[in-house]
C-alpha positions as CSV (number, residue, x, y, z in Angstrom):
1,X,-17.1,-28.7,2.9
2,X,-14.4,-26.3,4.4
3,X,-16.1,-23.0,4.6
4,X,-12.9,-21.1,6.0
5,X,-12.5,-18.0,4.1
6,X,-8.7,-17.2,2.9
7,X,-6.9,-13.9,4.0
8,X,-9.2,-11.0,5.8
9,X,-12.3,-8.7,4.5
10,X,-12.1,-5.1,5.2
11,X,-15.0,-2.8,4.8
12,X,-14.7,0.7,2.5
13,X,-13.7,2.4,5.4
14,X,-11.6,0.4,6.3
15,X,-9.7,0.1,3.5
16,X,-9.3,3.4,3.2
17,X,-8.1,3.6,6.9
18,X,-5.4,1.4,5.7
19,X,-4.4,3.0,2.4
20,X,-4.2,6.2,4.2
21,X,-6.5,7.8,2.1
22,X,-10.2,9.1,2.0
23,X,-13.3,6.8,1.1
24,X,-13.7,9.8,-1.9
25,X,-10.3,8.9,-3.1
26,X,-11.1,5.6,-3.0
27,X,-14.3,6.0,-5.5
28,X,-12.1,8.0,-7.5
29,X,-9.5,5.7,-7.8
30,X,-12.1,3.0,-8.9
31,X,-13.7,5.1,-11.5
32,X,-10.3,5.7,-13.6
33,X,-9.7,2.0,-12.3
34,X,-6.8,2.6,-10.5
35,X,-8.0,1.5,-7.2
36,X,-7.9,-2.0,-5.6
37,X,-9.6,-4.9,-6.6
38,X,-13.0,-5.7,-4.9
39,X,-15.0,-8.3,-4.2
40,X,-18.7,-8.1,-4.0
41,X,-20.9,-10.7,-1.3
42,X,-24.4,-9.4,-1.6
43,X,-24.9,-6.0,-1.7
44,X,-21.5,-5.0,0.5
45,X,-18.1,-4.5,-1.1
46,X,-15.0,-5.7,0.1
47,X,-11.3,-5.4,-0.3
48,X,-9.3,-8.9,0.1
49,X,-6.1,-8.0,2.5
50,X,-4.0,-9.7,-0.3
51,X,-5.5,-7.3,-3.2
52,X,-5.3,-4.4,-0.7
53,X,-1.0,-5.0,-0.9
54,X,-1.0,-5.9,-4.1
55,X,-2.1,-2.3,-5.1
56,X,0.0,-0.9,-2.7
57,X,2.9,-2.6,-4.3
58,X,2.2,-1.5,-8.0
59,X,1.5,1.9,-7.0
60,X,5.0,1.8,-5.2
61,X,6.6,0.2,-8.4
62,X,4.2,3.2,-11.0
63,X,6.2,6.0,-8.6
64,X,9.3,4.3,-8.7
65,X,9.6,4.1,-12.5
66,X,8.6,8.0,-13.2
């Protein structure tokens, strides 16, 4: 069995370290669903590196077109 995950895990803070934004925004984001996609193991919540840009980019295409 290959038990090699695919792409990176960050953390809450971390993602938001990335995004350049605060863990609140974050939540916010989330709640209006807005925010990145996340993937729950257990009880933690993670953001894949590949759905972190993936956000990134349709938030740059949403500013772009208005």
């Amino acid at each position: 069995m290959n038990t090699q995950f695919i792409g990176q895990y960050f953390t809450i803070p971390e993602t938001a370290e990335r995004a350049r934004v605060s863990i609140a925004t974050l939540h916010n984001l989330w709640v209006r669903g807005e925010g990145p996609a996340r993937t729950r193991i257990g009880r933690r919540v993670f953001v894949t590196d590949e759905a972190l840009r993936a956000w990134v980019e349709r938030m740059t295409e949403s500013t772009a077109a208005a």
